[in-house]
C-alpha positions as CSV (number, residue, x, y, z in Angstrom):
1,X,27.5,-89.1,69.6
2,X,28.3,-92.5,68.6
3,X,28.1,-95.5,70.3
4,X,32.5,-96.3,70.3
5,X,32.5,-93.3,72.2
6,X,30.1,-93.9,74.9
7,X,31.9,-94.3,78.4
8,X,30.4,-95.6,81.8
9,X,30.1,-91.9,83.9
10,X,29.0,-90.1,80.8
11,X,25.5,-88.0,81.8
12,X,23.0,-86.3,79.1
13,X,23.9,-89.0,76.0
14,X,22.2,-87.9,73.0
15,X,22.9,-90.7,70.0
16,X,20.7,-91.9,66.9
17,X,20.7,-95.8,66.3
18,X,19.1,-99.0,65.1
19,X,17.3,-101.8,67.2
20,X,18.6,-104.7,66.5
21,X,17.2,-107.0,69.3
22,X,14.7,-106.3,71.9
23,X,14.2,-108.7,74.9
24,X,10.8,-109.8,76.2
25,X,9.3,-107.5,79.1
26,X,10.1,-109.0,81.6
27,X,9.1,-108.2,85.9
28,X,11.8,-106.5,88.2
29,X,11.8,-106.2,91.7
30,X,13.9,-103.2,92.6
31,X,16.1,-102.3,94.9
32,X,13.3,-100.0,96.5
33,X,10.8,-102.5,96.9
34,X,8.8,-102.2,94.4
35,X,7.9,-104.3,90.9
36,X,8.5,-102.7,87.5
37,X,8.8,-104.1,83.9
38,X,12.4,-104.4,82.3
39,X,13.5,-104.7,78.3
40,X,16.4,-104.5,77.6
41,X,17.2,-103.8,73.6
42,X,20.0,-103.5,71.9
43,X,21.2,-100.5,69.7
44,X,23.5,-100.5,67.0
45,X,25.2,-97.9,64.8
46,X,28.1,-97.6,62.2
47,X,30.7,-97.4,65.3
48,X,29.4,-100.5,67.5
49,X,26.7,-101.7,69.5
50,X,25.5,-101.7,73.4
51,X,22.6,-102.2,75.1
52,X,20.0,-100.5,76.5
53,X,18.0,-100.3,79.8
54,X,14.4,-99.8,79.0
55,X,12.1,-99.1,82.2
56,X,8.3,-99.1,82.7
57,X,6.7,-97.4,80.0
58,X,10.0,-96.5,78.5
59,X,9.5,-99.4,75.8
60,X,6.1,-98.5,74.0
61,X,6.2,-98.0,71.0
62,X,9.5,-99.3,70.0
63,X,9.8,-102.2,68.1
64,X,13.0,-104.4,66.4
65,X,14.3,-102.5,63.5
66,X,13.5,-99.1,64.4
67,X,15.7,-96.4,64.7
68,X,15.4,-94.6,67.5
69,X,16.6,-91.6,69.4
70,X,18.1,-91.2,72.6
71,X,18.4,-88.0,74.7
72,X,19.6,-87.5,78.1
73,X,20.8,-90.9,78.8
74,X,23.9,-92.2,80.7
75,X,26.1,-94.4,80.7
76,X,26.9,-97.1,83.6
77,X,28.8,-100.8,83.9
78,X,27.0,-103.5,84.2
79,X,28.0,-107.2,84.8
80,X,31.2,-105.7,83.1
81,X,29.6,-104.3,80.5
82,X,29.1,-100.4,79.4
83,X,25.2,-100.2,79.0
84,X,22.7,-96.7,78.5
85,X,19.8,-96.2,80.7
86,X,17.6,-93.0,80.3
87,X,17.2,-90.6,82.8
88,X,14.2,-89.4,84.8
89,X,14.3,-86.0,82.4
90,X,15.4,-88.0,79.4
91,X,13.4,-89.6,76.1
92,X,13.7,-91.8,73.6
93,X,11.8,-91.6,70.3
94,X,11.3,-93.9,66.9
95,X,12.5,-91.5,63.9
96,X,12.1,-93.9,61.0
């Protein structure tokens, strides 16, 4: 999949792309109470780019410039903005 096609509702996104800026961790309190670490980074492929929601220990491992892949993410809006999260079930993994 590529990342023009990606639409908020879409469940089990599985896309190859670049990282091409990758915030600081930064602490969350969540809706639930508790404290976890956010990054967001920023993927980009021949098509366009959009963020991405990394959570916890999502982010290790994955640095600026590395292309990376996604599987079983999703697709929600956010401050307006179409953005990919992974899913309990899903990964994400550097392949280059």
């Amino acid at each position: 999949m590529k990342i023009n096609e990606l639409r908020p509702g879409l469940n089990n996104v599985a896309l190859t792309a670049k990282i091409v800026e990758l915030s600081e961790p930064r602490q969350i309190n969540t809706k639930f109470g508790t404290t976890t670490t956010l990054t967001e980074a920023t993927l980009s492929d021949e098509s366009g780019r959009i963020k991405l929601a990394l959570w916890g220990q999502q982010s290790e491992g994955i640095a600026e410039g590395a292309t990376v892949e996604v599987k079983g993410g999703f697709v929600k809006e956010f401050k307006g903005e179409s953005q990919l999260g992974i899913g309990r079930g899903g990964s994400i993994a550097v392949v280059e």
